[in-house]
NUSE-694454 format. One line per field, with one value per residue (C-alpha): residue in one letter; residue number from 1; z, x, y. Coordinates in pm, whole numbers, plus 50000, padded with zeros to 5 digits. Layout:
REM residues N
rest A;... .
nr NUM;... .
z Z;... .
x X;... .
y Y;... .
REM end
This chain:
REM residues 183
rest X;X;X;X;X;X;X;X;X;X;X;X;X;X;X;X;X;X;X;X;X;X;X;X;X;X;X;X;X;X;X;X;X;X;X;X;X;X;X;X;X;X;X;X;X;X;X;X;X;X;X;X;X;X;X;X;X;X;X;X;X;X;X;X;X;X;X;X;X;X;X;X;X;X;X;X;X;X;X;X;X;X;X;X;X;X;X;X;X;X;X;X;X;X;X;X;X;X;X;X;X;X;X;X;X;X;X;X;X;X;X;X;X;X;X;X;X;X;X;X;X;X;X;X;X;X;X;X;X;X;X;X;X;X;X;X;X;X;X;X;X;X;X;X;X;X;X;X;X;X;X;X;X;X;X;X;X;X;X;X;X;X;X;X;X;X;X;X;X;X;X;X;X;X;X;X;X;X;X;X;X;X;X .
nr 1;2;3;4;5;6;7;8;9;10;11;12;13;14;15;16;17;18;19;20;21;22;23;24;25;26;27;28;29;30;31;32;33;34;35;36;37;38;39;40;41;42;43;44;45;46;47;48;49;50;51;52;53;54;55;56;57;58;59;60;61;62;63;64;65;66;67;68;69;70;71;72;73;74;75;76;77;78;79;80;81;82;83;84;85;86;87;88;89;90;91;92;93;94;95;96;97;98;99;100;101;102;103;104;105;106;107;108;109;110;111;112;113;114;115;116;117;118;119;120;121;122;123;124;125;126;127;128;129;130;131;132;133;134;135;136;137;138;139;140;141;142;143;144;145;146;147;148;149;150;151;152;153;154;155;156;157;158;159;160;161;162;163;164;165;166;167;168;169;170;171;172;173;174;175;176;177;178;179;180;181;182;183 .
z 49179;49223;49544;49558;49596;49342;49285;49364;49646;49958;50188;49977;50087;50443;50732;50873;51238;51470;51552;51922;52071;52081;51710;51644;51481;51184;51195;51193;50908;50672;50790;50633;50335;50230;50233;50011;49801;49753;49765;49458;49278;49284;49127;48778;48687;48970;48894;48546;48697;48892;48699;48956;48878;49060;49368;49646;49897;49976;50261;50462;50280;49954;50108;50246;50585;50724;50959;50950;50858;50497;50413;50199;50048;49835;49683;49710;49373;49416;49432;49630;49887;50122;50057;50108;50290;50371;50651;50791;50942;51225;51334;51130;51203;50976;51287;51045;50683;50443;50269;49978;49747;49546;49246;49048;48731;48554;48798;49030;49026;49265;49237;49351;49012;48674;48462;48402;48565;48458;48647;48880;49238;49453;49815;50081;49984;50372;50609;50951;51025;51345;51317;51582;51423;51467;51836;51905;51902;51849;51545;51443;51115;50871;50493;50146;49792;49680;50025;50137;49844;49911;50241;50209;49921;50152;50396;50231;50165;50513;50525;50222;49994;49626;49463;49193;49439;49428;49107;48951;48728;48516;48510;48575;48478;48620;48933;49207;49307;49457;49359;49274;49060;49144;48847 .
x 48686;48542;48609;48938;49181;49363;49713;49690;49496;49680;49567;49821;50129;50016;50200;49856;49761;49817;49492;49363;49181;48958;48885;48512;48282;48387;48738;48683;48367;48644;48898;48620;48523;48880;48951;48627;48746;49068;48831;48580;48863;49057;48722;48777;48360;48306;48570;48433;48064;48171;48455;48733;49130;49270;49434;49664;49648;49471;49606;49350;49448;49319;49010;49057;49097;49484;49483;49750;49551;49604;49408;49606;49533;49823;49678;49827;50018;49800;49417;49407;49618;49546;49632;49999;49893;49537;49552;49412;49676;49651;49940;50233;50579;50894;51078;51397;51443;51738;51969;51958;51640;51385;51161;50882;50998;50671;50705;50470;50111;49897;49487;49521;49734;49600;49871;50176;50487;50728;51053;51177;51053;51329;51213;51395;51320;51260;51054;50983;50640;50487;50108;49761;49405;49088;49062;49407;49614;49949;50104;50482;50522;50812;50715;50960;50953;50612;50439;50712;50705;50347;50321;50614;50433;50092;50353;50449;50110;50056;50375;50295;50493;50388;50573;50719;50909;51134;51225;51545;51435;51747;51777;51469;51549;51848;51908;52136;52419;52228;51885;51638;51400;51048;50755 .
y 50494;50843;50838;50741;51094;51196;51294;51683;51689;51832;51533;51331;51513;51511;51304;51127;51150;50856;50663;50594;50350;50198;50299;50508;50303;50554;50449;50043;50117;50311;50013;49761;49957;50005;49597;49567;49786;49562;49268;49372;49527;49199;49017;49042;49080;49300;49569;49510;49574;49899;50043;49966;49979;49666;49739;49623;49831;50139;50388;50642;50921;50792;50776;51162;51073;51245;50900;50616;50299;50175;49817;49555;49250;49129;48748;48461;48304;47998;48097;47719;47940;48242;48575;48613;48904;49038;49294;49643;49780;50120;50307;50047;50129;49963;49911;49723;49680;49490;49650;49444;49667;49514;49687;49569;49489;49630;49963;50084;50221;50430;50395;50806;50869;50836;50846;50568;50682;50508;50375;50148;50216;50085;49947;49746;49364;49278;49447;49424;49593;49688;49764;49755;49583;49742;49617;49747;49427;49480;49212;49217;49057;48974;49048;49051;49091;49192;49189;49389;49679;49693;49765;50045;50173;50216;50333;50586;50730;50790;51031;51174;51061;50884;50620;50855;51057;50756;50711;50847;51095;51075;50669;50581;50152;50154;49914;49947;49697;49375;49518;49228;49307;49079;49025 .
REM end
């Protein structure tokens, strides 16, 4: 945890650089070391073992690079199952999104802030997401509901923006007309 970057620190609020290729061996070794991050921090005894907060996703920037790569690995609801999405993703682009938002019922969280903020974040529910791999293959890919509000969440890191900056400061549990919220 002490080196994730905390809330304060100007990379934060930063729009990241795009990413060429083919990647630096730097580039694909931060790519790695943020999934393992995700990984261990998802293992309850390990995050026990190293003092991690359980996350999601993790976007460059939280690592204090200004690049657009974020890693996520959202699990699956059945452990039998694979992750329901378990990506690093370079350069991503929302190229459309519903209109119909979405929230987490329990709020969000960000591994770069320490303190509870709470309030609904509200998100698009659907998603369509553009993004490169490590070798530079391009992947289009259809997410929603929690899948989806993580990914914008990790996209939103890379234009430096945090998830408070969405919530309504004056109603902060109130939804919108057709908003779903998801547990």
């Amino acid at each position: 945890m002490d080196d994730i970057t905390r809330d304060g620190n100007p990379v934060l609020r930063s729009r990241a650089k795009e990413l060429n290729f083919p990647l630096s061996t730097k580039e694909i070794e931060m790519g790695h070391k943020m999934m393992e991050y995700l990984e261990v921090s998802q293992d309850e005894k390990l995050a026990e073992k190293y003092h991690l907060r359980a996350g999601v996703g993790l976007a460059a920037p939280q690592v204090g690079s200004p690049t657009r790569m974020a890693a996520v690995l959202v699990p699956a609801e059945n452990e039998e199952e694979p992750a329901a999405f378990k990506e690093i993703i370079v350069n991503p682009t929302i190229l459309s999104e519903s209109v119909q938002g979405a929230a987490l019922g329990t709020g969000e969280g960000c591994l770069s802030v320490d303190e509870d903020v709470p309030g609904y974040v509200w998100r698009h529910d659907r998603i369509k997401l553009r993004w490169f791999d490590l070798e530079g293959n391009k992947h289009i890919t259809r997410l929603k509901d929690y899948p989806a509000i993580v990914v914008q969440h990790e996209f939103d890191h890379l234009n430096g923006v945090l998830f408070y900056d969405h919530i309504n400061k004056d109603k902060r549990f109130e939804a919108p007309e057709g908003g779903v919220l998801i547990n």
